[in-house]
Residue frames as qw, qx, qy, qz and C-alpha x, y, z in Angstrom:
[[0.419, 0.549, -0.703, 0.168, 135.90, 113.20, 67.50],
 [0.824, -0.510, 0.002, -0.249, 135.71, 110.13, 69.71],
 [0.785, 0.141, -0.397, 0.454, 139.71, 109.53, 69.92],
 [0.368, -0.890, -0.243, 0.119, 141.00, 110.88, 73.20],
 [0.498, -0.630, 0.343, 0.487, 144.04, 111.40, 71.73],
 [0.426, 0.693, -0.448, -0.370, 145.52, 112.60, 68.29],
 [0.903, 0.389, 0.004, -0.181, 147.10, 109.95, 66.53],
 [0.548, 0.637, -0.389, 0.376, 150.25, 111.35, 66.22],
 [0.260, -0.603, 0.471, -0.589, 150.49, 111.68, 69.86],
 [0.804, -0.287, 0.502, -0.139, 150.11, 107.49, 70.58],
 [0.870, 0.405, -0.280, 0.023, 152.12, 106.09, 68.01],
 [0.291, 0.615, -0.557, 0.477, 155.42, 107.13, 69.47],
 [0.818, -0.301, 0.401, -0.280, 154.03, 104.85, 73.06],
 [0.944, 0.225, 0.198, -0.136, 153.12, 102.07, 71.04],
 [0.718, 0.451, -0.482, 0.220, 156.71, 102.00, 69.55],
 [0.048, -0.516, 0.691, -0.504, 158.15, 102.21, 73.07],
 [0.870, -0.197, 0.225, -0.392, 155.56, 99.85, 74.39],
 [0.883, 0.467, -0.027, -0.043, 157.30, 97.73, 71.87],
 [0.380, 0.647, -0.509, 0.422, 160.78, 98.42, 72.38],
 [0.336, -0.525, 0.605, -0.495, 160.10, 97.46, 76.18],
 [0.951, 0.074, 0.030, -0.300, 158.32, 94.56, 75.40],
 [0.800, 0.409, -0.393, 0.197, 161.79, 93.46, 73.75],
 [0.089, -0.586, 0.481, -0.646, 164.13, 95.08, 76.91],
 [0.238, -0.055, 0.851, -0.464, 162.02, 93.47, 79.77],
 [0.466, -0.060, -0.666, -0.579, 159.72, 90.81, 78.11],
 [0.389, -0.412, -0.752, -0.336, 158.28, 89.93, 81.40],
 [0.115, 0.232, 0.428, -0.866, 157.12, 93.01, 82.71],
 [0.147, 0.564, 0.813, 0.013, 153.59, 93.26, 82.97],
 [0.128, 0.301, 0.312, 0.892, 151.46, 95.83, 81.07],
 [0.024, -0.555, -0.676, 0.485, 149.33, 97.98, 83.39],
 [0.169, 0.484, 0.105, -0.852, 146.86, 101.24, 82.94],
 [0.464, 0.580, 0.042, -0.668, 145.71, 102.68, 79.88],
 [0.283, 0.522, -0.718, -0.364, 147.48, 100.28, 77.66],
 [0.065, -0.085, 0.983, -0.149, 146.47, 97.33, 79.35],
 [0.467, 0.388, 0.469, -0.642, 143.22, 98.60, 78.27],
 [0.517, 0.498, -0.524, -0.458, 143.79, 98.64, 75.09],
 [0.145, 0.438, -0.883, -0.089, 144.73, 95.33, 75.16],
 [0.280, 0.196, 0.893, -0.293, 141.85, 94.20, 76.77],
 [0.206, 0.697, 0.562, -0.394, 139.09, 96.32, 74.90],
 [0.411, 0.368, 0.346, 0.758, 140.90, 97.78, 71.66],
 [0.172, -0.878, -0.381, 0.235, 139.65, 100.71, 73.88],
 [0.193, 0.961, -0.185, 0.070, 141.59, 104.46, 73.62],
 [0.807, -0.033, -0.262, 0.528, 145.43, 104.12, 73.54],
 [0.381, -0.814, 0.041, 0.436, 147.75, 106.15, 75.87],
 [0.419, 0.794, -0.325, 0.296, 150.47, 108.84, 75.34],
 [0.019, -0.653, 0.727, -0.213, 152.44, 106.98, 77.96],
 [0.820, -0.008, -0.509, -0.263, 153.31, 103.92, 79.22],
 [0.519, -0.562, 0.519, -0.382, 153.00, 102.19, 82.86],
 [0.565, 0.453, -0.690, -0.021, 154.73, 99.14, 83.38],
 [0.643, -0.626, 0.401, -0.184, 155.44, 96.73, 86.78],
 [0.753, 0.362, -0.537, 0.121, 158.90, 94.40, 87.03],
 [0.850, -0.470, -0.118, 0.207, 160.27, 92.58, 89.72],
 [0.229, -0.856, 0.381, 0.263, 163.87, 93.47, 90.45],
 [0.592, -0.079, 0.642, 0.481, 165.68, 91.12, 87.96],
 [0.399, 0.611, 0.411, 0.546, 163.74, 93.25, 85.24],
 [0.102, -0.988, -0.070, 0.089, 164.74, 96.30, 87.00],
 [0.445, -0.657, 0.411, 0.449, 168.08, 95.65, 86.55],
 [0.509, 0.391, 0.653, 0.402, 167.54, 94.59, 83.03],
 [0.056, 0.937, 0.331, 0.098, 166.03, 98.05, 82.88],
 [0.542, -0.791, 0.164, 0.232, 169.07, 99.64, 84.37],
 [0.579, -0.155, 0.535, 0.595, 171.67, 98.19, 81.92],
 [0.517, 0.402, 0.483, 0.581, 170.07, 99.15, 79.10],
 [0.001, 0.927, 0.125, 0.353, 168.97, 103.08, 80.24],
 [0.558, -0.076, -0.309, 0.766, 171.58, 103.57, 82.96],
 [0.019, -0.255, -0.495, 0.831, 171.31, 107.22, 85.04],
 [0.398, -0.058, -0.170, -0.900, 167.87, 108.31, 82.65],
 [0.618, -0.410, -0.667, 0.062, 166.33, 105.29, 84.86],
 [0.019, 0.447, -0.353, 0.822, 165.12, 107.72, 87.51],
 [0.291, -0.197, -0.869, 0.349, 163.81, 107.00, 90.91],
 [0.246, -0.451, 0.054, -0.856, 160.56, 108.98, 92.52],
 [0.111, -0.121, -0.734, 0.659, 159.97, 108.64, 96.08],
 [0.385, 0.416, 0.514, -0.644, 156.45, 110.23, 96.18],
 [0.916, -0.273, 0.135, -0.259, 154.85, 107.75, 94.46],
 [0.304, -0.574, 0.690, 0.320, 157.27, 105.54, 94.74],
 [0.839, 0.441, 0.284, 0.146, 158.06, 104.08, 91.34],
 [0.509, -0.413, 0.340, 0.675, 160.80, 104.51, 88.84],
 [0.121, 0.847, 0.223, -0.467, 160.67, 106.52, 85.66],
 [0.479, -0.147, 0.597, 0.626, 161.94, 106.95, 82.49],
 [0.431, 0.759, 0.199, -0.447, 161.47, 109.12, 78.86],
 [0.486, -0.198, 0.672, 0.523, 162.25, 107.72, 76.17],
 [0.069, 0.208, 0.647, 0.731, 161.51, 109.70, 72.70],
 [0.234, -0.176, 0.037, -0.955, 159.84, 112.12, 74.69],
 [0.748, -0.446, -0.349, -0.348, 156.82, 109.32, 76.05],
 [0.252, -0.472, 0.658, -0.530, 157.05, 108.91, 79.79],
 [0.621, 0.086, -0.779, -0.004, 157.54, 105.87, 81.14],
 [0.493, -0.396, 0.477, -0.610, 156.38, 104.71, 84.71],
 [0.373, 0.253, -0.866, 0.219, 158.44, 101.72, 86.57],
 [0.686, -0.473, 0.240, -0.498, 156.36, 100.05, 89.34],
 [0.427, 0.435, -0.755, 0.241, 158.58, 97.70, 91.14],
 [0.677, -0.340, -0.634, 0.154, 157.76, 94.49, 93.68],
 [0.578, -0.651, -0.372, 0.323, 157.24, 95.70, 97.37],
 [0.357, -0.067, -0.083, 0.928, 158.03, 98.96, 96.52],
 [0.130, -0.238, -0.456, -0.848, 155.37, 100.69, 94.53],
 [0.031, -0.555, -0.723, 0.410, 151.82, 101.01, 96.55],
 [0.208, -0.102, -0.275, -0.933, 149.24, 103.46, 93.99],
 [0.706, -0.213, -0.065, -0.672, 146.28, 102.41, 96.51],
 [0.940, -0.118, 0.317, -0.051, 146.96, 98.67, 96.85],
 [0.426, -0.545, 0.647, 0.321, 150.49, 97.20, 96.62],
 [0.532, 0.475, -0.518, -0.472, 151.41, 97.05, 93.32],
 [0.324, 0.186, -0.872, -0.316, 152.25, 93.09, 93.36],
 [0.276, 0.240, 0.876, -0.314, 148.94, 92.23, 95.06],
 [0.451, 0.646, 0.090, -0.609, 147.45, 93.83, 92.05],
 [0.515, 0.424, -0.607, -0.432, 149.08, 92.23, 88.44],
 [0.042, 0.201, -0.968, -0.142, 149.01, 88.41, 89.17],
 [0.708, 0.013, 0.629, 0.321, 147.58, 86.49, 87.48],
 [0.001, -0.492, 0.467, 0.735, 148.83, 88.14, 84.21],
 [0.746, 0.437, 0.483, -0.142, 147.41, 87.10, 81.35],
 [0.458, -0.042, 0.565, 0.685, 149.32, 86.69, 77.43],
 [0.437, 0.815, 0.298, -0.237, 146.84, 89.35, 75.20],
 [0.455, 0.890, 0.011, -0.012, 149.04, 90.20, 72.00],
 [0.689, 0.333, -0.320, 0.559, 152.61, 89.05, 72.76],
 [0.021, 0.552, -0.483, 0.679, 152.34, 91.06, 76.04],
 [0.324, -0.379, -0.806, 0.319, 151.86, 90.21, 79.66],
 [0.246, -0.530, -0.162, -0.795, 148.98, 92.14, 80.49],
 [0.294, -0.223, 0.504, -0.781, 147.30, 92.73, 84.23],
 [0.125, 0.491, 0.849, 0.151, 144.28, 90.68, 85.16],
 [0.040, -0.602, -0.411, -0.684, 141.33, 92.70, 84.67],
 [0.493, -0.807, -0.325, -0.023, 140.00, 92.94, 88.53],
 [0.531, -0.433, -0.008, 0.729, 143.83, 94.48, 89.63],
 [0.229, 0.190, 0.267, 0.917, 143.53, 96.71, 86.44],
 [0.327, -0.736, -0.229, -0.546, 140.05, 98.19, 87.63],
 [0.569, -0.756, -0.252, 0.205, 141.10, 98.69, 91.05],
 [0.520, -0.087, 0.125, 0.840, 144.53, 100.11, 89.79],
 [0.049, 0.436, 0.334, 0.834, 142.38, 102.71, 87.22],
 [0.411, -0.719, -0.542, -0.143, 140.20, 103.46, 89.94],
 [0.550, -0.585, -0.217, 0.555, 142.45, 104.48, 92.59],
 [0.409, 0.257, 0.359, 0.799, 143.80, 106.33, 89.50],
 [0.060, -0.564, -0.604, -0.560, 140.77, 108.05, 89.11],
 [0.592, -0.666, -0.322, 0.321, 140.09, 108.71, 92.67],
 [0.453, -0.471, 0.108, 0.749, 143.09, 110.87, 92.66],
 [0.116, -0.090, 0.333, 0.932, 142.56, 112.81, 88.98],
 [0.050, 0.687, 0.707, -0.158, 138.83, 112.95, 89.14],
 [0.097, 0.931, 0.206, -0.285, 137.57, 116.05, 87.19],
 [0.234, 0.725, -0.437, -0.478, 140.73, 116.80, 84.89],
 [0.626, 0.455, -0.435, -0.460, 142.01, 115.39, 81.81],
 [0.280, 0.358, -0.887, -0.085, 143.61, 112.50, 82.84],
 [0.415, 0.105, 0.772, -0.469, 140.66, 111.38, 85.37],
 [0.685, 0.391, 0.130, -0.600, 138.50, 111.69, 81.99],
 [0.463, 0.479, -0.728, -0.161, 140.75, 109.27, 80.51],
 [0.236, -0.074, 0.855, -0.457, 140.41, 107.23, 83.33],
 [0.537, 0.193, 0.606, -0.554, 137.14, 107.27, 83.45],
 [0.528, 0.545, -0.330, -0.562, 136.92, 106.06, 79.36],
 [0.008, 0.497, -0.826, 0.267, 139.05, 103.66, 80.65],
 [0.240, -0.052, 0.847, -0.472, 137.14, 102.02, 82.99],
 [0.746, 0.276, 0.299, -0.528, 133.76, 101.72, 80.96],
 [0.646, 0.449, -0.605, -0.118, 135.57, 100.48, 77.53],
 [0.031, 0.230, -0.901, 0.368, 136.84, 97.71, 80.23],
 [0.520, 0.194, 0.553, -0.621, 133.19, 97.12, 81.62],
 [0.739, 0.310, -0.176, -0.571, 131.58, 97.17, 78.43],
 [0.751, 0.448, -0.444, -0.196, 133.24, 94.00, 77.37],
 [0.441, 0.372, -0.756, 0.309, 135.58, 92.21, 79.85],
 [0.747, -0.478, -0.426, -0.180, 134.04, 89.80, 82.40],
 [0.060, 0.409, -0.673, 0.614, 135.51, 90.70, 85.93],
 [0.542, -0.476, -0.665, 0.191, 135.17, 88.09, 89.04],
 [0.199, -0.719, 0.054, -0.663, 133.87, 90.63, 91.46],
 [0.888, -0.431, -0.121, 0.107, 134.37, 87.93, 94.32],
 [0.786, 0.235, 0.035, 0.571, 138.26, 88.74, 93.22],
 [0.252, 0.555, -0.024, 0.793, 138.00, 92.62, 93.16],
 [0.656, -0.732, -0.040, -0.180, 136.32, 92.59, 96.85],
 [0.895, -0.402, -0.085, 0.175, 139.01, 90.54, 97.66],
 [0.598, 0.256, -0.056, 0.758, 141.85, 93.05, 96.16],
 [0.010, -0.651, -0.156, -0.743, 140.27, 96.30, 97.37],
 [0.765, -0.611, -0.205, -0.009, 139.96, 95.19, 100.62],
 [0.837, -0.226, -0.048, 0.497, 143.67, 95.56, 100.61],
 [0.177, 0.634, -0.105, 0.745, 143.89, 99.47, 99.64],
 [0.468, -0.231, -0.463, 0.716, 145.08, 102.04, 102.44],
 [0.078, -0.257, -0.146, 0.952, 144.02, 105.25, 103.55],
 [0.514, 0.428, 0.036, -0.743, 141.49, 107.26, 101.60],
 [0.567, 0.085, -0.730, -0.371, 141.26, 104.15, 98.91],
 [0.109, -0.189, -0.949, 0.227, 140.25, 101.77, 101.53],
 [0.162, 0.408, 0.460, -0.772, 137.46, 104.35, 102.31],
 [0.093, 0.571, -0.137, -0.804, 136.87, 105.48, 98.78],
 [0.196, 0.193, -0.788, -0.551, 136.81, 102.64, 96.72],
 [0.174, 0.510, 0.841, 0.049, 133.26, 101.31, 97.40],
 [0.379, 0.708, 0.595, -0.045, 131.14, 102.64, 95.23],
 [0.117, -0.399, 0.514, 0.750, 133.84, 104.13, 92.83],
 [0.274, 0.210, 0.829, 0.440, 132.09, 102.74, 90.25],
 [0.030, 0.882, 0.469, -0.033, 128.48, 104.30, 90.51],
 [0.239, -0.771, -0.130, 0.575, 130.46, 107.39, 91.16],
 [0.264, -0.401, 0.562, 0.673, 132.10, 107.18, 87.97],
 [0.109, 0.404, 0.775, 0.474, 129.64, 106.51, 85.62],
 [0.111, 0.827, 0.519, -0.187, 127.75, 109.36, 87.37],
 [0.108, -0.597, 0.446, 0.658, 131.02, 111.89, 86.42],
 [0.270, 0.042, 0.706, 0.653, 130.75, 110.57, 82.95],
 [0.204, 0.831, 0.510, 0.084, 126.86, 111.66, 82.46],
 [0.200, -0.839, -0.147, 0.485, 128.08, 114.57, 84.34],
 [0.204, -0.743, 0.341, 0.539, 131.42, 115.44, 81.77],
 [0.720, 0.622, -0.024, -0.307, 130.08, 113.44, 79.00],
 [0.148, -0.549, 0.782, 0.255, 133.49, 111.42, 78.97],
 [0.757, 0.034, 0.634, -0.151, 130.96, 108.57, 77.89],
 [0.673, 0.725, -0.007, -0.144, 131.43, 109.73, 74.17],
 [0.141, 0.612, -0.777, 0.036, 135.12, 108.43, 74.66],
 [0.725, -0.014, 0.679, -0.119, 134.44, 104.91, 75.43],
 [0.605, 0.546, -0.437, -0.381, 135.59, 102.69, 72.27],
 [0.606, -0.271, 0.747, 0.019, 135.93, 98.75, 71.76],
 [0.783, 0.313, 0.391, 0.369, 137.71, 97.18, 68.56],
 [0.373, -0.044, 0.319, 0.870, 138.60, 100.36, 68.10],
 [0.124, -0.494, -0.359, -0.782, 135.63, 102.07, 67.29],
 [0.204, -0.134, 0.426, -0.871, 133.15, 104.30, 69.65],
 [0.263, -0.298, -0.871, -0.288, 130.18, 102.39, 70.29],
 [0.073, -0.622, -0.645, 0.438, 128.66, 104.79, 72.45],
 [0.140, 0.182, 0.229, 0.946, 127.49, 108.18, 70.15],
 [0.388, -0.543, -0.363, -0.650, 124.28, 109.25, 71.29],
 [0.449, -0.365, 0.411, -0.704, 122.59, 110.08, 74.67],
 [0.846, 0.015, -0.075, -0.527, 120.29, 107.33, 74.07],
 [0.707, 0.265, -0.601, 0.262, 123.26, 104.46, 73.43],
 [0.059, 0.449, -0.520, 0.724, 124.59, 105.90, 76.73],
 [0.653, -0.066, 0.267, -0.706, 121.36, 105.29, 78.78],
 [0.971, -0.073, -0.219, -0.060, 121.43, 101.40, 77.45],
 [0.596, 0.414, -0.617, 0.303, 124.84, 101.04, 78.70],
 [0.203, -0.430, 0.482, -0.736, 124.19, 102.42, 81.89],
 [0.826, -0.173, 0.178, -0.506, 121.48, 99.96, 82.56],
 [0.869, 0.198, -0.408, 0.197, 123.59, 97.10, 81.32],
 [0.342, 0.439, -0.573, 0.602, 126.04, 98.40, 83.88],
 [0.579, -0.220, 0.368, -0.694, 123.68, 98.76, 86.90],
 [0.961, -0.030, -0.165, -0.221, 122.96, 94.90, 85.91],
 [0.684, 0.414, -0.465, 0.379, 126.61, 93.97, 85.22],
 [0.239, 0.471, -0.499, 0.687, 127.90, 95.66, 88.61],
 [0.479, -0.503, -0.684, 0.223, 127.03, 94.29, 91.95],
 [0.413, -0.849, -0.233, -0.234, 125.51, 97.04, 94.81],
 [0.365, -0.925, 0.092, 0.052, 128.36, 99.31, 96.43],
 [0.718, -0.171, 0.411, 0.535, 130.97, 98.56, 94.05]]
C-alpha cells in the first residue's frame, strides 16, 4: 500500500480545505497539503493554514468560541467535522522561523494560495526535526522527498530563510536533509513518496536512483 493514509480518512480535509478556501480565500496553504499541491504527493488528515489578522477575524465570525487559541505553539485552532485545523497568524506564530518570513511569495496552484516551496521545506523540516521517528515525522519525511523529487527550490533562498530559525532549528537545520533521507533508508518511509498521484518509488533499486539524483540536486550541508 503506498497511500499514507486511507482514503476515507482525507476526503473529509479536502472538503474543509475547500470550505476554507471559500471562508478566508487569502489564507495561504501550508504543510502537507501544500504538498499536495505542489507534487500531487500524499494528502493530509488535517489542515494547516497561515492568515494575517483581517482573515483571522474573518475566521472568527464565521466559527466564533470553537476558534481556539494555543499558546504553546502559538497558533490558533479549530475542528471542523472532526479534521483539525491549525491557524498560524502574522507575528504571532514562530514553528522554527517566523511564520510570515516563511509563506511569501505565495504562489496560485489550483485556486489556492499555496507557500513558496523553499518556506514549505524549511517549515516541513523544522516539522520533522521535532516528530522524527513517529508517524507523523514519517509523513514528514514523504513529504519532503515527493517535494524534492519534482519541485525546483532556489537554495540561495532557503539559506537565506533558515538562517532565520531559533534555538535548536538554527543549530539543527543544516544538514536536515542528508539526515532525512538517511531516516527514510533507515524506516523505509521512501515507499511513501508519490507524484501525480502515484508512487514512483517501489523498489530498493528505484530508491538508490533517487538518492543519487538527490545528492546531485542538494547542495553540501543542507
Amino acid at each position: 500500500m503506498n497511500d499514507f493514509y486511507r482514503d476515507a480518512q482525507v476526503r473529509g480535509a479536502q472538503a474543509v480545505l475547500a470550505r476554507l478556501q471559500k471562508v478566508v480565500p487569502d489564507a495561504i496553504i501550508l504543510g502537507g497539503w501544500a504538498v499536495y499541491l505542489y507534487a500531487r504527493g500524499q494528502r493530509s488528515t488535517d489542515v494547516d493554514i497561515f492568515v494575517d489578522f483581517g482573515g483571522l477575524g474573518q475566521l472568527q465570525r464565521e466559527f466564533g468560541p470553537t476558534l481556539t487559541r494555543n499558546t504553546n505553539p502559538r497558533k490558533y485552532e479549530l475542528i471542523i467535522d472532526r479534521v483539525e485545523v491549525d491557524i498560524f497568524v502574522e507575528h504571532l506564530s514562530n514553528s522554527g522561523v517566523a511564520i510570515e518570513e516563511l509563506v511569501e511569495p505565495s504562489r496560485m496552484m489550483m485556486g489556492f494560495r499555496v507557500i513558496n516551496p523553499e518556506g514549505l521545506l524549511v517549515l516541513k523540516l523544522c516539522a520533522w526535526i521535532d516528530r522524527q521517528g513517529r508517524t507523523k515525522g514519517d509523513k514528514d519525511e514523504a513529504d519532503v522527498l515527493s517535494l524534492l523529487a519534482v519541485t525546483p527550490i532556489d537554495w540561495t533562498r532557503y539559506r537565506a530563510i533558515s538562517a532565520k530559525a531559533h534555538g535548536k532549528y538554527l543549530d539543527l537545520l543544516p544538514g536536515a536533509v542528508a539526515r532525512l533521507v538517511s531516516s527514510a533508508e533507515v524506516r523505509r518511509t521512501w515507499q511513501f513518496i508519490k507524484v501525480n498521484g502515484e508512487a514512483t518509488v517501489t523498489s530498493a533499486p528505484q530508491w538508490k536512483r533517487l538518492k543519487a539524483e538527490l545528492a546531485a540536486k542538494v547542495p553540501r550541508g543542507l
